[in-house]
C-alpha positions in Angstrom: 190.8 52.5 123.1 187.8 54.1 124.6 188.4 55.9 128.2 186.0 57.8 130.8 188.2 59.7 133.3 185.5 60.1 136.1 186.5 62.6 138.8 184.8 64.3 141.5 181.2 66.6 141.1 183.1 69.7 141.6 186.0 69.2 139.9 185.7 72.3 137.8 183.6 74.1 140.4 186.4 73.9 142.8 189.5 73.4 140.9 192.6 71.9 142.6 195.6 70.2 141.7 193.4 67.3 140.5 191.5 69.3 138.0 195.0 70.1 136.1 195.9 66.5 136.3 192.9 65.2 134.7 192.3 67.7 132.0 196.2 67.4 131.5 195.8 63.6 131.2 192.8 63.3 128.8 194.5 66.3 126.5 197.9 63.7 126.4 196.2 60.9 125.8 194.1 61.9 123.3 197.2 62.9 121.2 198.6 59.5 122.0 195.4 57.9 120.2 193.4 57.5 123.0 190.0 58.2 123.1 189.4 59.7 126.8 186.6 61.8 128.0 186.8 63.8 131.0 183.0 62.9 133.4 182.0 64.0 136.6 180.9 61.4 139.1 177.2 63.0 139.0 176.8 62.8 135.6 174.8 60.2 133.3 177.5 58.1 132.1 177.2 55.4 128.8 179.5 52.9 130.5 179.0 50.6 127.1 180.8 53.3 125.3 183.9 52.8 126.8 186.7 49.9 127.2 187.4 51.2 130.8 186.9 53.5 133.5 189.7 55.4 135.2 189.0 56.9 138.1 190.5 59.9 140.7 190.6 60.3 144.2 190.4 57.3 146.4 189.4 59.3 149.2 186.1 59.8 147.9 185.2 55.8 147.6 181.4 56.5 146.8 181.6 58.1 143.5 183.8 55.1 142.3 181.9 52.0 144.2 178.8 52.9 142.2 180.0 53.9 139.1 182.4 50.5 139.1 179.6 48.5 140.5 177.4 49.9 137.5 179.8 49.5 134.7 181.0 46.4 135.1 184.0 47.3 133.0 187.9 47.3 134.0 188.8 50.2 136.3 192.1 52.2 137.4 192.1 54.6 140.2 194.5 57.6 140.2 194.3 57.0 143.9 196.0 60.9 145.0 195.8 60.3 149.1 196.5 63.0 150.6 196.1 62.6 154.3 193.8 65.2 156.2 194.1 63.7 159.4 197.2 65.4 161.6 195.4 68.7 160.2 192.1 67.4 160.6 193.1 66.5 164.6 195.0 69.3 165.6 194.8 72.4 163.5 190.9 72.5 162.7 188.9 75.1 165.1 185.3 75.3 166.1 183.0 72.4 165.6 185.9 70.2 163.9 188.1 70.0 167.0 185.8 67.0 167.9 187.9 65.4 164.9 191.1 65.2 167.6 188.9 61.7 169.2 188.4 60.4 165.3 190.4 57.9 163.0 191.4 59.6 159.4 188.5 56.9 158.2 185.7 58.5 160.3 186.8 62.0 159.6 187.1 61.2 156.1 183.6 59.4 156.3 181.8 62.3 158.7 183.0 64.9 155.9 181.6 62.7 153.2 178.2 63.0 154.5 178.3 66.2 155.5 178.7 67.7 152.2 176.1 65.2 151.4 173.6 66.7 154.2 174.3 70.2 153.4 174.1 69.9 149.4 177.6 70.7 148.8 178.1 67.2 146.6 175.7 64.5 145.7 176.2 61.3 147.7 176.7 58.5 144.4 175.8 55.2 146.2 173.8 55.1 149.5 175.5 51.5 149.8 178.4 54.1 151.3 176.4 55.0 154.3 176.6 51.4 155.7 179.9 50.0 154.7 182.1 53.5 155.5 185.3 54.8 154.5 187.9 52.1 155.1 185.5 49.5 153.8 185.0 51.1 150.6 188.2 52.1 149.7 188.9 48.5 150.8 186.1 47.3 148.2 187.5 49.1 145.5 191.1 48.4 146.1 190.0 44.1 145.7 188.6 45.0 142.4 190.7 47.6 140.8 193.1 46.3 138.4 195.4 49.1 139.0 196.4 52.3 141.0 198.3 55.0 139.4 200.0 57.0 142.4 202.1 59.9 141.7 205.1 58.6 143.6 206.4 55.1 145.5 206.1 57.3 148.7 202.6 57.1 147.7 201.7 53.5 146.8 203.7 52.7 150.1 201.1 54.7 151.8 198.2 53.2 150.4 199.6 49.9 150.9 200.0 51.0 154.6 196.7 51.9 155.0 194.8 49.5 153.0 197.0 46.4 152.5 195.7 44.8 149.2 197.4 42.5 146.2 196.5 45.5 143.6 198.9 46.3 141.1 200.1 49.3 140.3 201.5 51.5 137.8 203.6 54.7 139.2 202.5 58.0 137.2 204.0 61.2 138.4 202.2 64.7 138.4 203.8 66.8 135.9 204.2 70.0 133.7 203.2 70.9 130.3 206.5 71.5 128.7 205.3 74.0 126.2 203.7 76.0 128.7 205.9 76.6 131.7 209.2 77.6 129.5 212.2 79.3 131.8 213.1 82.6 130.2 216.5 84.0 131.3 215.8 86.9 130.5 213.8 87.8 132.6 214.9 89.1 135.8 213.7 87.2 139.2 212.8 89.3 142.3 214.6 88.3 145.2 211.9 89.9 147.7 209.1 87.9 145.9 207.4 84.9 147.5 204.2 83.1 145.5 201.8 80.6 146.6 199.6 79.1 144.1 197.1 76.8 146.5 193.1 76.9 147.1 192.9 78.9 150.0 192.0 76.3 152.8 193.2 75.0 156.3 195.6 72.1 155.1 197.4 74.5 152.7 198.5 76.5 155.8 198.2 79.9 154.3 197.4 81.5 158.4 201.0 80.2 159.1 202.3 81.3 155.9 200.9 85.1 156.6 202.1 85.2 160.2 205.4 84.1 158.9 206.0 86.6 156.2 203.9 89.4 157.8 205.6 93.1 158.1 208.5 91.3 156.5 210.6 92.7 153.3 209.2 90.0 151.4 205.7 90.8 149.3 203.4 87.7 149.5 201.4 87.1 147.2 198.8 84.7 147.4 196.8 82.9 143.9 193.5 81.0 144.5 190.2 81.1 145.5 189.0 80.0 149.2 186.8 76.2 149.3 183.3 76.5 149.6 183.5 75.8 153.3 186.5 77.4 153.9 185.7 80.9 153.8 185.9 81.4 157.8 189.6 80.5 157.2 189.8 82.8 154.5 188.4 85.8 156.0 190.8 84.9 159.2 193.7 85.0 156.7 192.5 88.8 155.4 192.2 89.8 158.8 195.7 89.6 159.9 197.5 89.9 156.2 199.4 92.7 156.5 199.9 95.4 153.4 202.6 92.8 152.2 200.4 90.3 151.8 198.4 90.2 148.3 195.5 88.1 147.4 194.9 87.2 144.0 191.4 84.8 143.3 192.1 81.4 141.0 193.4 82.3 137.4 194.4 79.5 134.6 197.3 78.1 134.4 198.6 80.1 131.6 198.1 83.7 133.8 200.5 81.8 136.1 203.4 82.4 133.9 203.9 85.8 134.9 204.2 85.5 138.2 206.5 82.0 138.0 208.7 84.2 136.0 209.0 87.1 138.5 209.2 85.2 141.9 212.5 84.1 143.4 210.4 81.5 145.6 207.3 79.6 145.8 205.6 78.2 149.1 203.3 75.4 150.2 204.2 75.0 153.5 200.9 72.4 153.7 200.0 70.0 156.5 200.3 68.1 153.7 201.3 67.2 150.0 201.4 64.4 147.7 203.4 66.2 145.2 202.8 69.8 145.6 201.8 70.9 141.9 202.1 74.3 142.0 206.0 73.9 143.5 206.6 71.9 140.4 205.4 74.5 137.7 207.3 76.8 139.6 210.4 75.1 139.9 210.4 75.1 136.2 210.1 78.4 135.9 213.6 79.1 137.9 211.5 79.7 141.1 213.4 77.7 144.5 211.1 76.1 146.1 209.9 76.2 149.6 208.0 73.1 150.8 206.1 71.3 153.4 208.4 68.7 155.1 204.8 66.2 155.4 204.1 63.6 152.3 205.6 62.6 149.6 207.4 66.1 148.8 210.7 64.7 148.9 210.7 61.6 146.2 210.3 64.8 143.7 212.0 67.1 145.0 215.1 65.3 146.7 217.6 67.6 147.8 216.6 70.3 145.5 214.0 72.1 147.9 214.1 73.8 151.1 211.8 72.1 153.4 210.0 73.8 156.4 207.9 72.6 159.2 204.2 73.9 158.9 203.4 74.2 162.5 205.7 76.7 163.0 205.7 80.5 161.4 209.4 80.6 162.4 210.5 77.9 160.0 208.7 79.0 157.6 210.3 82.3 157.3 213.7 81.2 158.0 213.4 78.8 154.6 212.2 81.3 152.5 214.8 83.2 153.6 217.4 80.8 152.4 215.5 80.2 149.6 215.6 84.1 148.6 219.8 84.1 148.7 219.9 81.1 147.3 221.4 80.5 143.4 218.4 79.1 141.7 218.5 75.3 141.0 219.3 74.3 137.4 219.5 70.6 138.2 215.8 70.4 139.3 214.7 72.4 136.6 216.2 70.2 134.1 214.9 67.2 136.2 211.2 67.9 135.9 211.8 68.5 132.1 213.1 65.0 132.1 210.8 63.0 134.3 208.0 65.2 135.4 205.8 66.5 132.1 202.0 65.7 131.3 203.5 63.8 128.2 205.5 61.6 130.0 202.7 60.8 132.8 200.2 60.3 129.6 202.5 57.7 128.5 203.0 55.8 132.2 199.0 56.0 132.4 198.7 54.3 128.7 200.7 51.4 129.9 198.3 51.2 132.8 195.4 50.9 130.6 197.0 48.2 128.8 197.9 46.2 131.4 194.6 46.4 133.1 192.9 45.2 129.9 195.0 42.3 129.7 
């Protein structure tokens, strides 16, 4: 079986969660006998070199109505909806607070072509312009034939939002098991707080500073800002105070140091459809503090201290829990068992063989 995992133009430009999940997924599944190539949606693509097409992000409909539309071939769409909108309506400042008046679809849509207009990512079909967000992703849903969400939280959601009879195949973000290996030996720092995340305003790194600002805790911060987020970066270094350490992105295997070290990680997002980071960390002995907005809690259960990200007092109080608390065996063993890149490489080959049925 022959397999193109398109994702977005800048997926290595501009890595996020979604950049380890499909490098992750095409390393599995080539060791499972699969033949998948990692393209970006702006490249020139051979669709008659491939059995199908599996697709990320259906949040970004264009790149997969014209590359589906082109290929004529079977398609599944790691669909990864994360929803922008309560930070899109009430958190964004400057020009974006017109986005309070919008639906998510229009937001979604106006952002769309305004990385288009400004050169920031190339615009795949212009049959996008007219039909719009919730059309699209409407479109693609009646001819996909399947999603792969990372959770049933999720699918529930995109069922939600765009009712559709497409079937669907759950595959959960994960870890790579030889990687991220808990060492008991080495001793956890009860004072130190990580946050893996691209710098931007629905991770919630402003709330996360004035939180833990002049605090006992040392912050320290891992990833580089979004190419139009560096206003909200620059606001971010402006009130850090000495605690507070910023640290641009590094790969996945620098990471280990730092999981090893910190008592507790933090995305305290507007939103999360699984949090990635929190799970590398959480096998790495880290206890996890998390937003209490998406699908956080099919993961992460009971196992998590959840805070609310609109408010810098929360915030603080749970990492302070999470700091005196006894670090949670139970998840860690949990992700081992359920939540590894070999184990979502084998949900994703069942997906690809139902869809070519």
């Amino acid at each position: 079986m022959k397999v193109a995992i398109i994702a977005r133009s800048t997926l290595y430009s501009v890595p996020g969660g979604d950049t380890v999940q499909a490098v992750q997924t095409a390393r599995q599944l080539n060791m499972l006998g699969v033949s998948a190539t990692i393209k970006l949606s702006n490249e020139h693509i051979v669709y008659t070199q491939y059995d199908l097409l599996h697709f990320f992000n259906l949040i970004r409909p264009a790149d997969i109505l014209h590359h589906s539309e082109q290929a004529a071939k079977p398609f599944v769409v790691s669909t990864i909806l994360v929803d922008y909108s309560e930070y899109d309506k009430y958190y964004r400042k400057g020009v974006g607070a017109i986005f309070n008046y919008l639906s998510g679809n229009t937001i979604e849509y106006l952002k769309t072509m305004a990385r288009w207009a400004l050169g920031r990512d190339h615009l795949a079909t212009k049959a996008y312009i007219w039909k719009g967000q919730r059309k699209s992703i409407m479109t693609i849903l009646a001819r996909a034939n399947q999603i792969l969400p990372n959770s049933f939280s999720e699918c529930r959601r995109v069922n939600t939002a765009y009712p559709s009879n497409v079937r669907y195949t759950i595959v959960p973000n994960g870890i790579d098991p030889e990687l991220f290996k808990y060492n008991h030996a080495v001793k956890k720092d009860a004072e130190l707080v990580l946050c893996v995340a691209r710098i931007e305003g629905i991770k919630n790194q402003l709330n996360l500073i004035k939180a833990l600002n002049g605090t006992r805790f040392k912050l320290i911060l891992i990833g580089a800002y979004s190419p139009n987020q560096k206003g909200y970066y620059d606001e971010c270094r402006a009130i850090a105070a000495p605690n507070i350490v910023f640290i641009d992105h590094i790969q996945q295997a620098q990471l280990l140091q730092y999981y090893a070290q910190a008592k507790v990680h933090i995305l305290p997002s507007w939103f999360e459809t699984t949090g990635l980071s929190s799970v590398e960390a959480a096998a790495m002995g880290c206890n996890i503090v998390i937003t209490d907005k998406g699908d956080t809690r099919e993961y992460f259960e009971d196992a998590a201290f959840y805070c609310n990200p609109a408010s810098p007092q929360s915030i603080l109080a749970e990492v302070e829990k999470a700091s005196s608390a006894t670090n949670n065996t139970a998840l860690r063993e949990k992700i081992l068992e359920k939540y590894t890149w070999p184990q979502a490489a084998k949900q994703t080959l069942k997906a690809y063989q139902l869809a070519l049925q």
